[in-house]
C-alpha positions as CSV (number, residue, x, y, z in Angstrom):
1,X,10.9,-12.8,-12.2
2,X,13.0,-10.0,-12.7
3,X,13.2,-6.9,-10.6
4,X,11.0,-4.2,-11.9
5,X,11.6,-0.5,-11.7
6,X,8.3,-0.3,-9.7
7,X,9.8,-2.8,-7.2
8,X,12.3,-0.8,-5.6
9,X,9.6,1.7,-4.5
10,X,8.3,-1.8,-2.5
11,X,11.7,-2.4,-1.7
12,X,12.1,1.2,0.0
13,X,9.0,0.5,2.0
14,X,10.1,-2.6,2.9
15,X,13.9,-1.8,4.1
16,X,11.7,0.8,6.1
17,X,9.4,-1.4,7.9
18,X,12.2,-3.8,8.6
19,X,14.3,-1.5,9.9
20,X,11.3,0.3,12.6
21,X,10.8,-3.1,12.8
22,X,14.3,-4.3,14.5
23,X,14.4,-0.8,16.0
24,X,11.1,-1.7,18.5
25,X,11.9,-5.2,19.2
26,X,15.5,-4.4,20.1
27,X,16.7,-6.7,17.5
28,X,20.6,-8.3,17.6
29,X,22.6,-9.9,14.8
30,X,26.0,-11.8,14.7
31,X,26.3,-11.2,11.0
32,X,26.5,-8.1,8.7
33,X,23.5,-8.3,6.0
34,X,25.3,-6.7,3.2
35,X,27.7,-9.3,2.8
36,X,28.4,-12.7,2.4
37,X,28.0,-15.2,5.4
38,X,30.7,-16.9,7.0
39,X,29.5,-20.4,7.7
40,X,31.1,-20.4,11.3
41,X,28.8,-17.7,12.6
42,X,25.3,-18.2,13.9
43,X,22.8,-15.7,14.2
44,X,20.1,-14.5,16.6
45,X,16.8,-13.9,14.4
46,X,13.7,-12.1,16.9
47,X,12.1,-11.5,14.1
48,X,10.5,-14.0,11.7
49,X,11.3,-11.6,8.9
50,X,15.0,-11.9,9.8
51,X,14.8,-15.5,10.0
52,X,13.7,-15.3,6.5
53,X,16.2,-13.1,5.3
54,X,19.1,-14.8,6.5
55,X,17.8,-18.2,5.5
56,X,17.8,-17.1,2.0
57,X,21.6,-15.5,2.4
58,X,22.7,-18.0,3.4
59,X,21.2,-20.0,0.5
60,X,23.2,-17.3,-1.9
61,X,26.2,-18.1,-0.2
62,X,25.4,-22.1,-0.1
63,X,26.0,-22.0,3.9
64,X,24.1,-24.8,4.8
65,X,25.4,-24.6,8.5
66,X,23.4,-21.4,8.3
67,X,20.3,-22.5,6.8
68,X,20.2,-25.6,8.8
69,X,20.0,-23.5,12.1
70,X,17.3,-21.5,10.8
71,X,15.5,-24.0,9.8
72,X,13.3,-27.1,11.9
73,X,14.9,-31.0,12.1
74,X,11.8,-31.8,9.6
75,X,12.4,-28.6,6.6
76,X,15.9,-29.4,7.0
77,X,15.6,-33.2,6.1
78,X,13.4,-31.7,3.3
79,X,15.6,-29.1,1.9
80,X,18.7,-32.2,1.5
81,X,16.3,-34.9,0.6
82,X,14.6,-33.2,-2.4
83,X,17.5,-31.4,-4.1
84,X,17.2,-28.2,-2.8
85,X,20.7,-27.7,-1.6
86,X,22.3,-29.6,-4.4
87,X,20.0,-27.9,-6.8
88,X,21.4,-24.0,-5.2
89,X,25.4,-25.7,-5.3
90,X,24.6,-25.8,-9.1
91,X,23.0,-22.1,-9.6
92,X,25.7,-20.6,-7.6
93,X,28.8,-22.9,-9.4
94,X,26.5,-21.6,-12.6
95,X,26.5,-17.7,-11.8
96,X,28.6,-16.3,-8.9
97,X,27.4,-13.3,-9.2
98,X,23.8,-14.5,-7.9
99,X,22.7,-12.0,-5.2
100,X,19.5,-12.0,-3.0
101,X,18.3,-8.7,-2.7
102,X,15.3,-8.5,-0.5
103,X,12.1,-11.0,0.7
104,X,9.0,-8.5,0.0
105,X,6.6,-9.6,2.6
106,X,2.7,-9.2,0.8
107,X,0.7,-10.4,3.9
108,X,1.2,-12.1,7.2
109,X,-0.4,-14.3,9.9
110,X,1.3,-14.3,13.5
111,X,-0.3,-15.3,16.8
112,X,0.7,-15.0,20.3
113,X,1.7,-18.6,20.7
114,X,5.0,-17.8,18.1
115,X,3.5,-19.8,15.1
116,X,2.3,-18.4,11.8
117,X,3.1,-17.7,8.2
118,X,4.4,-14.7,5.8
119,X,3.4,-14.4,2.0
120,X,6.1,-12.5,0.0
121,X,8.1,-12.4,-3.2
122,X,12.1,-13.6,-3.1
123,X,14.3,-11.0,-5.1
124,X,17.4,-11.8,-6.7
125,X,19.8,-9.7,-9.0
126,X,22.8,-10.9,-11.2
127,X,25.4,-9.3,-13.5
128,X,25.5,-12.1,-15.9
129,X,21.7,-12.7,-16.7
130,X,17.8,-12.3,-15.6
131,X,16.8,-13.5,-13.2
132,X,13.6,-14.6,-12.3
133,X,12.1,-14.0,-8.4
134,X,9.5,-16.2,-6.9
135,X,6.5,-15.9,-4.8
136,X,6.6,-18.4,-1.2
137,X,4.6,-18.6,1.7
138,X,6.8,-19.7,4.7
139,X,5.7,-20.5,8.0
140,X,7.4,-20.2,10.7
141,X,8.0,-20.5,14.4
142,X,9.1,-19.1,17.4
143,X,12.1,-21.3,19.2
144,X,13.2,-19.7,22.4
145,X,14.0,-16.4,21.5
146,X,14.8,-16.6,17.6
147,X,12.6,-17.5,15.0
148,X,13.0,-20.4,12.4
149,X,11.8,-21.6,9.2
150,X,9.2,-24.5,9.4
151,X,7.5,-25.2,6.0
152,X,7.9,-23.6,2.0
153,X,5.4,-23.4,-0.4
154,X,6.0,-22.8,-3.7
155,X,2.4,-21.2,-5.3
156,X,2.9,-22.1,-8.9
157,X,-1.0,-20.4,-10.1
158,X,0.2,-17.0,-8.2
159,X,3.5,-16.9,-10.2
160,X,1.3,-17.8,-13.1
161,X,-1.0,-14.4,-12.4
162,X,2.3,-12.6,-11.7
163,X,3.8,-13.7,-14.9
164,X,0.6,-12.9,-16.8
165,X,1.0,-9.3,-16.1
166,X,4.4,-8.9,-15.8
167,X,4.0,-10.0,-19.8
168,X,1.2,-7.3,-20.5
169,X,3.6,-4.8,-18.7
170,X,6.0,-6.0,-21.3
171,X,4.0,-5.9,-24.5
172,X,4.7,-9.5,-24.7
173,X,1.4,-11.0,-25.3
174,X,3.0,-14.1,-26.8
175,X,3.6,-14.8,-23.8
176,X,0.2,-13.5,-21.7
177,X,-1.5,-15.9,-24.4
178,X,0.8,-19.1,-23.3
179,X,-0.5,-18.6,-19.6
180,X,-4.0,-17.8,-20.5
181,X,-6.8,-20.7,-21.8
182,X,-7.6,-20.8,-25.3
183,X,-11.1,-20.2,-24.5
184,X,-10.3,-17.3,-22.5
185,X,-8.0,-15.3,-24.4
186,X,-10.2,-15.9,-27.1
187,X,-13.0,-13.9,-25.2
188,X,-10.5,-11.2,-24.3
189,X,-9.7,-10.7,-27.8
190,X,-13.2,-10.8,-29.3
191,X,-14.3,-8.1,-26.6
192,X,-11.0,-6.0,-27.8
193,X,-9.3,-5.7,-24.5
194,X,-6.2,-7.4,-25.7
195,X,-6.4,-4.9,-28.9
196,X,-6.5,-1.7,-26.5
197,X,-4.2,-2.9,-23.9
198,X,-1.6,-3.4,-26.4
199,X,-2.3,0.2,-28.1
200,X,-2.1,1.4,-24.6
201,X,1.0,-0.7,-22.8
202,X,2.7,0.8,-26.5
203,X,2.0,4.3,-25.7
204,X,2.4,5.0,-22.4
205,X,6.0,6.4,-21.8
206,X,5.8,6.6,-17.8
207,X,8.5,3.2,-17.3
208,X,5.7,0.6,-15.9
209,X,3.0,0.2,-17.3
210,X,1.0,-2.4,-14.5
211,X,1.9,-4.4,-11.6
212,X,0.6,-6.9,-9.6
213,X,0.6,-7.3,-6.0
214,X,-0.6,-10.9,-4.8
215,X,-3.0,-10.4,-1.3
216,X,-4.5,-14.0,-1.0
217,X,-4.8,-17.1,-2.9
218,X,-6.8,-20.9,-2.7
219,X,-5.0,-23.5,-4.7
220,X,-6.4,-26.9,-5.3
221,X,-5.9,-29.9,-7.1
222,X,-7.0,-28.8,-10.7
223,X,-8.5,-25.1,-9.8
224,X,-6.7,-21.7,-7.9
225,X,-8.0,-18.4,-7.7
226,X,-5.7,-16.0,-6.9
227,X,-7.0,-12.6,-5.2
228,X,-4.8,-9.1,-5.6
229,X,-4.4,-5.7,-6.8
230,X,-3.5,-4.3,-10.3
231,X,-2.3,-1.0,-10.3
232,X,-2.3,0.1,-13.7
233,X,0.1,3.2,-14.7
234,X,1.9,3.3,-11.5
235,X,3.6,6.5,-10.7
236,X,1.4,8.5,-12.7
237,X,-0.9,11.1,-12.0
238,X,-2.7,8.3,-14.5
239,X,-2.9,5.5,-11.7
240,X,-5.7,3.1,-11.0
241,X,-5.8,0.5,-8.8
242,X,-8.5,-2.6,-9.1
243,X,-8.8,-5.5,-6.9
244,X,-9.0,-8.7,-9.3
245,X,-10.0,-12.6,-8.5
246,X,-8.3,-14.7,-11.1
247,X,-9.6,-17.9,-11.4
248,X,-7.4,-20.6,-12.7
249,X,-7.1,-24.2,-14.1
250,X,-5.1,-27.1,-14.4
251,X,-4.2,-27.5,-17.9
252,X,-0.5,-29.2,-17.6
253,X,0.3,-26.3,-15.9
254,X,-1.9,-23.5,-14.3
255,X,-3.4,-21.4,-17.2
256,X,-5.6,-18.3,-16.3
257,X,-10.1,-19.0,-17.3
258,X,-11.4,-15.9,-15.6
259,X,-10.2,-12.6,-14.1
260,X,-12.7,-10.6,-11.9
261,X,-12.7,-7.1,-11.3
262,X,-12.2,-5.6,-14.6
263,X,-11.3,-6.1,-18.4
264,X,-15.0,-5.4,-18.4
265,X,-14.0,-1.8,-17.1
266,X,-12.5,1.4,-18.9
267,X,-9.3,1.6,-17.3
């Protein structure tokens, strides 16, 4: 997905919670984070925000040495065994310029024993084209004093909700309509909420026009909801904020049936 202006406001906070962050636990790296990784250098990650960072530089720079020590015996067999690393060789041989910007952490589970899991959103830039970023929840786990990488999940219905309003933010409902059911999108434009979102998403002049911010999720088989908050007309003195739960289905791929929280509001 690509980087949206109301993303680096996230990315501000973020840099700053990271940064108290390493401050209080005393943190200590062996590598620079602003540039690329050497492959002969380790580093010492105590926090598991760290270990996720540098796990996914070192995936920009295709230093599996790195990635392999931040990662367990059983995600690394993974990560060669299913094309993950012969899959990033291509995208790098295919843009150079690919960059990781910043993993923006949305919610987080860590216990005392050094085992848990962080829910965020992977964002890239590049010179030469858009690029897309991509919502993960990684667990991971404490290993003597560093942190490492045990398990990724890719959450194909929450990158469908993300997409979904990164489209209305757009004013591409082409696309909105491509991720919603038939049935649904059908109610949403008898009721006229497509008809005054686009009259609204074309006049409002303030940049973004709505974001989405995942907080939870359930995904089965053939059904997901995906739980969050919509902040319509961010940076405005225009702004609301609803808490949605989109309901999804397994058509091919995830399509939206049901969204929760408003549409049957006045924004």
């Amino acid at each position: 997905m690509r980087l949206r202006p109301a993303a680096f406001l996230t990315i501000l906070v973020t840099i700053a919670m990271i940064s108290l962050l390493i401050l209080v636990m005393g943190n200590k790296r062996d590598i620079p984070t602003g540039g690329d990784v050497d492959s002969t250098i380790t580093v010492l990650t105590e926090s598991p925000f760290d270990a996720i960072f540098h796990f996914y530089k070192g995936v920009e720079a295709n230093n599996w040495e790195l990635v392999r020590s931040l990662t367990t015996p059983a995600l690394w067999a993974y990560l060669e065994s299913s094309g993950f690393v012969e899959r990033w060789e291509r995208i790098k041989r295919e843009d150079p310029t690919l960059k990781f910007v910043l993993f923006i952490v949305r919610k987080q589970s860590l216990d005392a024993q050094g085992t848990g899991w962080v829910l965020g959103k992977a964002d890239w830039i590049s010179s030469i084209r858009v690029v897309h970023d991509f919502n993960r929840v990684i667990y991971v786990q404490r290993d003597g004093r560093s942190w490492k990488l045990t398990r990724i999940i890719e959450l194909a219905a929450v990158e469908t909700v993300d997409d979904f309003y990164e489209a209305v933010n757009d004013g591409d409902f082409a696309r909105a309509e491509q991720l919603t059911g038939s049935s649904y999108w059908n109610k949403l434009l008898a009721s006229g909420v497509l008809a005054a979102l686009k009259k609204e998403q074309k006049q409002f002049s303030g940049g973004v026009y709505v974001v989405f911010n995942v907080s939870n999720f359930t995904e089965r088989k053939d059904e997901a909801w995906v739980k969050g908050d919509v902040l319509w007309k961010p940076l405005s003195n225009k702004e609301q904020e609803t808490e949605v739960n989109v309901h999804l289905i397994k058509d091919g791929d995830w399509k939206i049936d049901n969204i929760v929280g408003h549409w049957e509001m006045a924004k």
